[in-house]
NULOKE-522108 format. One record per residue (C-alpha): residue number from 1; chain; residue in one letter; x, y, z. Coordinates in steps of 0.001 Angstrom, whole numbers, plus 500000, padded with zeros to 6 digits. Each point is the difference from the previous one (the first is absolute). Layout:
% residues N
pos | unit | code | east | north | up
NUM | A | a | X | Y | Z
...
% end
This chain:
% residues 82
pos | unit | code | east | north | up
1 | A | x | 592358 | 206074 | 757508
2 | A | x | 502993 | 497735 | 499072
3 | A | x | 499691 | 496274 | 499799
4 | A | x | 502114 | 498336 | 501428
5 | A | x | 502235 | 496528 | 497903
6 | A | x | 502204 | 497642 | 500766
7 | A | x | 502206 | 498921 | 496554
8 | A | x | 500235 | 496631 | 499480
9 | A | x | 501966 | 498113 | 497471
10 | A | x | 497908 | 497191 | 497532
11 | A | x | 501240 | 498014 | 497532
12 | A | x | 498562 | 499365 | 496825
13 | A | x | 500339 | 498124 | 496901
14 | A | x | 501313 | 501743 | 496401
15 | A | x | 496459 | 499245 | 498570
16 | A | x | 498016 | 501161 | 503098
17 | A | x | 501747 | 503113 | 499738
18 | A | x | 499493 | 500633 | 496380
19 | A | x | 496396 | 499066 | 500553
20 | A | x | 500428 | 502893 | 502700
21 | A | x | 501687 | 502438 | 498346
22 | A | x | 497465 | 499809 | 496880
23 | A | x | 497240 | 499934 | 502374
24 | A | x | 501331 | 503298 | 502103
25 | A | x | 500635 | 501717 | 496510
26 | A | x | 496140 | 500049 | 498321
27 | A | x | 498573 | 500324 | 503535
28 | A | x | 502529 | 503194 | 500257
29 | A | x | 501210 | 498725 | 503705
30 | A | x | 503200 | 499283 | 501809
31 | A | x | 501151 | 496140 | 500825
32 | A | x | 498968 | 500873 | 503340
33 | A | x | 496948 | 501175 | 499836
34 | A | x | 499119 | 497420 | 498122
35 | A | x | 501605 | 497653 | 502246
36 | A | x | 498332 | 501742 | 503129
37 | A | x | 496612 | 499608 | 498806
38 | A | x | 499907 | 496197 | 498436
39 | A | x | 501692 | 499245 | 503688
40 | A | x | 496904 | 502165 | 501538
41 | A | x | 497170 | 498003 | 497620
42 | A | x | 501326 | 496571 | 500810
43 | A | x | 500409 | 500375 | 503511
44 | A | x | 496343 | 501784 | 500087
45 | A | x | 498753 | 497011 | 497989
46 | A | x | 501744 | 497863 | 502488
47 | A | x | 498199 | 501525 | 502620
48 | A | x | 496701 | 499937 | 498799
49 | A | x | 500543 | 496078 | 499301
50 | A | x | 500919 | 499584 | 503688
51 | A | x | 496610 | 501826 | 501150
52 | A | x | 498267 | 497741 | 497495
53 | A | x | 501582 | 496882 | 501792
54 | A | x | 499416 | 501157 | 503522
55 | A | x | 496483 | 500779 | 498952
56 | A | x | 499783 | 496596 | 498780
57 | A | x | 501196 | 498860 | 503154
58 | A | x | 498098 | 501455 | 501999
59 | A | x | 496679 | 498930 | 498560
60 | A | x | 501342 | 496296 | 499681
61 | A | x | 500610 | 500044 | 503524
62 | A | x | 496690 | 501576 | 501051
63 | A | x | 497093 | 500057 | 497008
64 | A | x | 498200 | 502918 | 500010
65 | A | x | 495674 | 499409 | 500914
66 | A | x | 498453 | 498112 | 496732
67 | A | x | 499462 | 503592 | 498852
68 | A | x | 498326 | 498613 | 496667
69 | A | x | 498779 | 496616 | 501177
70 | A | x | 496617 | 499083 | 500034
71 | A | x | 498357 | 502306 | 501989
72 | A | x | 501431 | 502778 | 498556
73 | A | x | 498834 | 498974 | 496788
74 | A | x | 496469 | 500129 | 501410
75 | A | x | 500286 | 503010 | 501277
76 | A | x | 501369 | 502203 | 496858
77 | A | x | 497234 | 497698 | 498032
78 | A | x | 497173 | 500941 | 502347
79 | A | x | 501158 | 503686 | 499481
80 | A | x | 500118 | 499945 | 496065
81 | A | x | 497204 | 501850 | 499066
82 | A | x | 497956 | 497402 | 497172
% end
């Protein structure tokens, strides 16, 4: 099944490049492959940050029950088998 891409132009500094093009020649890839997958890793990077954040959020807004307070403490204590 084809994939379908949209080109798109991107501009990039003579060092970046370089630092490309060596990086594309051990790893034995094109520039946009390469190019395609950083893109892919920082955006799914970004993403996971932004679940992190709304997690955060979410249990700012409303704390979860005192899940290890004190009386859970008793309880796993009581259970421990000394």
């Amino acid at each position: 099944m084809a994939v379908g891409r949209t080109q798109t132009l991107v501009q990039f500094s003579d060092e970046l490049i370089e630092r490309l093009d060596r990086y594309r020649a051990r790893a034995g890839r094109s520039r946009s492959e390469v190019i395609r997958a950083a893109v892919e890793r920082y955006l799914d990077a970004d993403r996971e940050s932004e679940i992190d954040r709304e997690l955060v959020e979410a249990y700012t807004r409303q704390p979860p029950a005192d899940v290890w307070g004190e009386e859970a403490a008793k309880r796993l204590i009581a259970e421990e088998p000394w």
